[in-house]
N, CA, C and O atoms as a GROMACS GRO file, in nm:
protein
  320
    1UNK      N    1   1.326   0.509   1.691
    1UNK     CA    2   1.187   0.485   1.657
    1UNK      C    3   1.116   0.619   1.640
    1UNK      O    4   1.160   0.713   1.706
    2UNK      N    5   0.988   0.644   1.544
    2UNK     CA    6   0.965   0.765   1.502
    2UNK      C    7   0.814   0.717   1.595
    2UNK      O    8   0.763   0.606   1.612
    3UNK      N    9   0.788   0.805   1.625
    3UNK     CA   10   0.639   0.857   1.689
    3UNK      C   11   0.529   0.975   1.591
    3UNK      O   12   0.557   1.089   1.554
    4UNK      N   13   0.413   0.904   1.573
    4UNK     CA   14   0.330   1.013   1.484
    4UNK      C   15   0.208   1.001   1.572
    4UNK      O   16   0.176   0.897   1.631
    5UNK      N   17   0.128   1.145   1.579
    5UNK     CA   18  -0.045   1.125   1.642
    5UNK      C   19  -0.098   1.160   1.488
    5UNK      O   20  -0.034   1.238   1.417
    6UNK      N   21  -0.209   1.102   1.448
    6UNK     CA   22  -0.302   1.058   1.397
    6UNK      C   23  -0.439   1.025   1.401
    6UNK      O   24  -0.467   0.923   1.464
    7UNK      N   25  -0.530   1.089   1.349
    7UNK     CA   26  -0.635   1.067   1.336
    7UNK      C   27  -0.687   0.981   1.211
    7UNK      O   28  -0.648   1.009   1.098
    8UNK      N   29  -0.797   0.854   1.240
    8UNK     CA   30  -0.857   0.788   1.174
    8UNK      C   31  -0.997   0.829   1.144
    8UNK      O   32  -1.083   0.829   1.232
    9UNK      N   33  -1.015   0.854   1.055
    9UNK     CA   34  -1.219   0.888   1.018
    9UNK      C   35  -1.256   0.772   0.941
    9UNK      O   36  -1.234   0.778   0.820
   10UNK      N   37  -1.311   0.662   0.992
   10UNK     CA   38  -1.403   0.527   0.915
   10UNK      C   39  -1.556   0.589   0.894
   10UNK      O   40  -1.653   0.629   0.959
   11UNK      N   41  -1.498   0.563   0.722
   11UNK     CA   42  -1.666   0.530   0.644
   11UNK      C   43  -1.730   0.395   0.712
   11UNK      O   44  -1.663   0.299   0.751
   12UNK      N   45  -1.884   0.408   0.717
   12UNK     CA   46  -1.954   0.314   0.796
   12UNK      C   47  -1.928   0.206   0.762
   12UNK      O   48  -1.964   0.131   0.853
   13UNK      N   49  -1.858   0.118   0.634
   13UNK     CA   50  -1.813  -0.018   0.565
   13UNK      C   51  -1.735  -0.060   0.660
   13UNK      O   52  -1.744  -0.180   0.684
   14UNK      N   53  -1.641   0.017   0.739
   14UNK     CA   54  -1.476  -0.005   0.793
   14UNK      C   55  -1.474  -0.011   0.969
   14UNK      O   56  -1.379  -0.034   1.045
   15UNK      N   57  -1.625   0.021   1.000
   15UNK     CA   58  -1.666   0.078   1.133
   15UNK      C   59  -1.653  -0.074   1.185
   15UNK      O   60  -1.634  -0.060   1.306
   16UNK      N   61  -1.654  -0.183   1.162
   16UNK     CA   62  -1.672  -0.312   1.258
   16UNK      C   63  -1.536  -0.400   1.189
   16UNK      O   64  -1.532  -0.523   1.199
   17UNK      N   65  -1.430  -0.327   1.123
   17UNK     CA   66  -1.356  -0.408   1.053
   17UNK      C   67  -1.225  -0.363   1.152
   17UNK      O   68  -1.211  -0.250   1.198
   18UNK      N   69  -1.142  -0.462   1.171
   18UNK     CA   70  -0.991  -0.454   1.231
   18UNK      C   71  -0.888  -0.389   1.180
   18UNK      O   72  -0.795  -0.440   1.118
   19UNK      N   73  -0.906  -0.261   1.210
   19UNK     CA   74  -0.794  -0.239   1.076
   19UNK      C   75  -0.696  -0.172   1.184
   19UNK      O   76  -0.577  -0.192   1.161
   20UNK      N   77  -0.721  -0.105   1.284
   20UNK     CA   78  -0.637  -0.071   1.341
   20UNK      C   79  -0.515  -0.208   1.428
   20UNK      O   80  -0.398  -0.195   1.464
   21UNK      N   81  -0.625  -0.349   1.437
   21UNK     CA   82  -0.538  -0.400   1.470
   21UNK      C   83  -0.422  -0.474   1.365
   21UNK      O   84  -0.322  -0.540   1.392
   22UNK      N   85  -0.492  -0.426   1.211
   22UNK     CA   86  -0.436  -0.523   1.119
   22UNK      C   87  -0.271  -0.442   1.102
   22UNK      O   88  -0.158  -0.492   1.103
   23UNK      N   89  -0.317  -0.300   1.088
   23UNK     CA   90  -0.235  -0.220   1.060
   23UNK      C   91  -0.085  -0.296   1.127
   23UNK      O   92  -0.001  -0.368   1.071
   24UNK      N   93  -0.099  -0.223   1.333
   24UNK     CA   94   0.012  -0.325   1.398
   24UNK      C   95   0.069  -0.483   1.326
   24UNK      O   96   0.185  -0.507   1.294
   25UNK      N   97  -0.016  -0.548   1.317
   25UNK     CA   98   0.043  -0.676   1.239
   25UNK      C   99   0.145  -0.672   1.121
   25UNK      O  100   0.264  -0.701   1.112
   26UNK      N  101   0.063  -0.632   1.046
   26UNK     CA  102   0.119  -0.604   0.890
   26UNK      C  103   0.240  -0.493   0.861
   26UNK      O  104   0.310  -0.506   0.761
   27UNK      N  105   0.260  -0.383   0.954
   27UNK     CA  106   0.371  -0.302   0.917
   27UNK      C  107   0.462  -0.270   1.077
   27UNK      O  108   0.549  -0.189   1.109
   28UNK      N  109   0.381  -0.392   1.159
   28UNK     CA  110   0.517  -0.365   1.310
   28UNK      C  111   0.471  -0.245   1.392
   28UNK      O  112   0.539  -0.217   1.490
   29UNK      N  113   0.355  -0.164   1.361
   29UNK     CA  114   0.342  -0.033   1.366
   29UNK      C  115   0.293  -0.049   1.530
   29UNK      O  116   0.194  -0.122   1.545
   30UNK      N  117   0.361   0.023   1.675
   30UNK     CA  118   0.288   0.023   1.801
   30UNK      C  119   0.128   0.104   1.823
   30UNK      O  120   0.134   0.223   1.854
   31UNK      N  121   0.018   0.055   1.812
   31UNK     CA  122  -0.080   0.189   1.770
   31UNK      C  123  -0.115   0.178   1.955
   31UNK      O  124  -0.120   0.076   2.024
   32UNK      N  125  -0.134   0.316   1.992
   32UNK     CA  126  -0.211   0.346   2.132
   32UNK      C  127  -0.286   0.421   2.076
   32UNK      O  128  -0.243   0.499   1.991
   33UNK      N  129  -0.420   0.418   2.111
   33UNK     CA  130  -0.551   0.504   2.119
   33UNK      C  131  -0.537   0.587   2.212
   33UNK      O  132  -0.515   0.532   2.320
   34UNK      N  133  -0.540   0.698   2.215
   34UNK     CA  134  -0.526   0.816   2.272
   34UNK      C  135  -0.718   0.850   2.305
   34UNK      O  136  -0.738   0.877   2.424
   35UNK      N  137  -0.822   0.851   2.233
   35UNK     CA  138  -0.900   0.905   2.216
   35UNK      C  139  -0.994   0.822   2.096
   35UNK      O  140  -0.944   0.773   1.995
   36UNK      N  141  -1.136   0.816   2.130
   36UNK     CA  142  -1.177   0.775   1.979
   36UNK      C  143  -1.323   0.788   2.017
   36UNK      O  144  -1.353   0.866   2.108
   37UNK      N  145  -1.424   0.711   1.950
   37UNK     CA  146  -1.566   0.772   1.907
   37UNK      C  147  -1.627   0.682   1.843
   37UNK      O  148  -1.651   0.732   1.733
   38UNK      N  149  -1.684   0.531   1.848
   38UNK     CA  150  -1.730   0.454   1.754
   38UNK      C  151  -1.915   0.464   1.805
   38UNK      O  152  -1.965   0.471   1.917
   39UNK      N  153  -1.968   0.460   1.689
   39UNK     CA  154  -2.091   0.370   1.645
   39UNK      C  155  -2.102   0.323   1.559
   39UNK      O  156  -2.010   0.295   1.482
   40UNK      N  157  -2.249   0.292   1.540
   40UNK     CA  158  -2.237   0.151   1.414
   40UNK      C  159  -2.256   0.178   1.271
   40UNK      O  160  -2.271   0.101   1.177
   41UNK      N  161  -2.251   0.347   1.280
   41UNK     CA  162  -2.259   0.384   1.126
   41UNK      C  163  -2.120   0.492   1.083
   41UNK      O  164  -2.107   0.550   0.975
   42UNK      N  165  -2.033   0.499   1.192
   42UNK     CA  166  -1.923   0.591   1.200
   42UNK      C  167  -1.825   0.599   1.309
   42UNK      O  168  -1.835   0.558   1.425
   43UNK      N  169  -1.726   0.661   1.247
   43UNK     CA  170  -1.607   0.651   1.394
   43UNK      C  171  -1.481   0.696   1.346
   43UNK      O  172  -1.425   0.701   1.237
   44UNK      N  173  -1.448   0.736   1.499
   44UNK     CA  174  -1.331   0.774   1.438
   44UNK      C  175  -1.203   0.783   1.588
   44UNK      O  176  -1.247   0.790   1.703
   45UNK      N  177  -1.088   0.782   1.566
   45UNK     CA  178  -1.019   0.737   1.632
   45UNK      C  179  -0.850   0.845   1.617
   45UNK      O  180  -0.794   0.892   1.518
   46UNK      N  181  -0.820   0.848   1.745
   46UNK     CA  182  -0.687   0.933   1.768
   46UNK      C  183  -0.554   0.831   1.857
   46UNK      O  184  -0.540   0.801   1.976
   47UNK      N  185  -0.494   0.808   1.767
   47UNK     CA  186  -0.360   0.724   1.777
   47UNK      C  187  -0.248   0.784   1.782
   47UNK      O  188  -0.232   0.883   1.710
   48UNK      N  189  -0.136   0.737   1.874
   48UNK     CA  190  -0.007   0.753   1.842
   48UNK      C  191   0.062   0.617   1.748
   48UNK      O  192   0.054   0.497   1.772
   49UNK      N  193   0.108   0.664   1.671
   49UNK     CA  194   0.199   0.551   1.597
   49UNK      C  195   0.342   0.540   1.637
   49UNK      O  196   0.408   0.642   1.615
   50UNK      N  197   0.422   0.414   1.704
   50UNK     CA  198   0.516   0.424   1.686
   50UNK      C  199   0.603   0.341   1.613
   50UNK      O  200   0.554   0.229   1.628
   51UNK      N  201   0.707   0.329   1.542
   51UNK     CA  202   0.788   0.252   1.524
   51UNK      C  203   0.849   0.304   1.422
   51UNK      O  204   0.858   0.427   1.422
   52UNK      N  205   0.915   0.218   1.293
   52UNK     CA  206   1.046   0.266   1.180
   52UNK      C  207   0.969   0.372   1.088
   52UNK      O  208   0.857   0.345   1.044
   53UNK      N  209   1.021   0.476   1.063
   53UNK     CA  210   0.946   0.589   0.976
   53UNK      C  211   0.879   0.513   0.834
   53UNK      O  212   0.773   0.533   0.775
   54UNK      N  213   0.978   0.429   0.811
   54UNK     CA  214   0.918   0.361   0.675
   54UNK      C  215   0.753   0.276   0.704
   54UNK      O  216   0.643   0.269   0.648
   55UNK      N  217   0.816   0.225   0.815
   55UNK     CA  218   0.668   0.131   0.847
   55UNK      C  219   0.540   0.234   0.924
   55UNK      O  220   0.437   0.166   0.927
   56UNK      N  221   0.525   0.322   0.963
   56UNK     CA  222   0.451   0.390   1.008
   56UNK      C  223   0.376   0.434   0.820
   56UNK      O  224   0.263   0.404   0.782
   57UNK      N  225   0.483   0.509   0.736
   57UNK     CA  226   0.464   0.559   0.621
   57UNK      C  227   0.377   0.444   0.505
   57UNK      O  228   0.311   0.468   0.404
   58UNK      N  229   0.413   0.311   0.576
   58UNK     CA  230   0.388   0.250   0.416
   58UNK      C  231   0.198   0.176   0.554
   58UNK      O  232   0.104   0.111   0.509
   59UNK      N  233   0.207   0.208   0.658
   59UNK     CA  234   0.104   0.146   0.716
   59UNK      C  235  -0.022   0.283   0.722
   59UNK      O  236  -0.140   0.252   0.702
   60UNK      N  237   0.002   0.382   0.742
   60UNK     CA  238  -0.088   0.516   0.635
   60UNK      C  239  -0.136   0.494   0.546
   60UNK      O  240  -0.258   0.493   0.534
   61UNK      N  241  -0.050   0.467   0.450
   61UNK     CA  242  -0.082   0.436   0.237
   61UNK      C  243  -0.151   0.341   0.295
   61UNK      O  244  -0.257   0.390   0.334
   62UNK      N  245  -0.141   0.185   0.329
   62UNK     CA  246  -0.266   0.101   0.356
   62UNK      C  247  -0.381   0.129   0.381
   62UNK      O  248  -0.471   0.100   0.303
   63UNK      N  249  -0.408   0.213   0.536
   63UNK     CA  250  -0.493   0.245   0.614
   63UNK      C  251  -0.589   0.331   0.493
   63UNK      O  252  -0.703   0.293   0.467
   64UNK      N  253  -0.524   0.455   0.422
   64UNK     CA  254  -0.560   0.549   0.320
   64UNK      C  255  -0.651   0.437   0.239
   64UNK      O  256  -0.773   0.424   0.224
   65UNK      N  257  -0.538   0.363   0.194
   65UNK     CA  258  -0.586   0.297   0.031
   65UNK      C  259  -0.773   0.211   0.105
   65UNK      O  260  -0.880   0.238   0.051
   66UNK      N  261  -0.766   0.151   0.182
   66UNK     CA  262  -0.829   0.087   0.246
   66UNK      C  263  -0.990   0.191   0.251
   66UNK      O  264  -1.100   0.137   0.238
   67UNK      N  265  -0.976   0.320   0.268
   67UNK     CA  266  -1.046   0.396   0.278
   67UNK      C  267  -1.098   0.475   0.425
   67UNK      O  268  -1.198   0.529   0.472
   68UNK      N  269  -0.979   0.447   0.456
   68UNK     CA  270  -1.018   0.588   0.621
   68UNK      C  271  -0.951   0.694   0.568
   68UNK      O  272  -0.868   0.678   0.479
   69UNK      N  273  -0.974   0.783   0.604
   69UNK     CA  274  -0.934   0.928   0.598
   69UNK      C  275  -0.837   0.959   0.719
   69UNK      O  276  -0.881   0.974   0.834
   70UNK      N  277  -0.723   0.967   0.692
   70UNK     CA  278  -0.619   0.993   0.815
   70UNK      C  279  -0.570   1.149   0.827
   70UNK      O  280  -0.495   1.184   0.736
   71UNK      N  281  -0.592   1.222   0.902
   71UNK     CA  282  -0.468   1.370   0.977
   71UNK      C  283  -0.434   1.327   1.062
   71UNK      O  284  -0.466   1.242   1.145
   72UNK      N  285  -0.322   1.427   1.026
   72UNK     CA  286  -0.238   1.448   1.132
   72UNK      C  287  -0.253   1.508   1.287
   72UNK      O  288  -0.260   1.630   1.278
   73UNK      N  289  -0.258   1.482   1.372
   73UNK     CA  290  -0.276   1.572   1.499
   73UNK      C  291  -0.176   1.610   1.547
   73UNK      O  292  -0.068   1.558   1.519
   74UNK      N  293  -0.190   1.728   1.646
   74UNK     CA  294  -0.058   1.777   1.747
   74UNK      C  295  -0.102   1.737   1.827
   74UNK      O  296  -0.207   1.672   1.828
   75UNK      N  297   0.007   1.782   1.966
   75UNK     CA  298   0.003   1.770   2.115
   75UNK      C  299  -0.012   1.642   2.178
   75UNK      O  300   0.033   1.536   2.136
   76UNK      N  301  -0.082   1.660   2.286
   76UNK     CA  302  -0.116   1.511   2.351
   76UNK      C  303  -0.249   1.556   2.385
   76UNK      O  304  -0.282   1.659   2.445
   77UNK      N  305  -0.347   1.428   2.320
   77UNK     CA  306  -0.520   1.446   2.346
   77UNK      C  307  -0.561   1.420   2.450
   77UNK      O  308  -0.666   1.476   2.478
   78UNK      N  309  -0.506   1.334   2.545
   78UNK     CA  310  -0.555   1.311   2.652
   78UNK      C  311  -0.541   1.440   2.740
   78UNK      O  312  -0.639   1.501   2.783
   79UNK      N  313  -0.411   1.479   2.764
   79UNK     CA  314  -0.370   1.584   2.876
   79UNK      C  315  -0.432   1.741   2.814
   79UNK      O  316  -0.461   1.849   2.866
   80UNK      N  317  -0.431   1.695   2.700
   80UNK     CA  318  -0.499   1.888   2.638
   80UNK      C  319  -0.415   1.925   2.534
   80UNK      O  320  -0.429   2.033   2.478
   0.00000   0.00000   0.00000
């Protein structure tokens, strides 16, 4: 299983919409929130992804197409 950290940036449209839980559904993908930041006009969110490289890859292109803005992060956010 491949592991990625990730950052989510939601335009205010996407801020009350499920996408992080749709993501898990739709591509198998394990998401843990590490870190995140919502209000009701913005937000943004720090995940580990785990599972098959393909499904992590094709659940990005969604998340992307959908319109969040995803990077990449290092390290571990919680511990530093």
């Amino acid at each position: 299983m491949a592991k990625r950290r990730v950052m989510f940036t939601f335009p205010p449209e996407l801020v009350t919409e499920p996408v992080i839980y749709n993501l898990g559904q739709k591509f198998k993908v394990i998401t843990n929130i590490r870190r995140a930041d919502i209000t009701e006009d913005r937000g943004w969110v720090v995940l580990e992804l785990e599972g098959r490289e393909e499904d992590i890859e094709q659940g990005i292109a969604w998340v992307t197409a959908k319109g969040v803005r995803v990077d990449p992060v290092g390290g571990d956010i919680v511990t530093g």
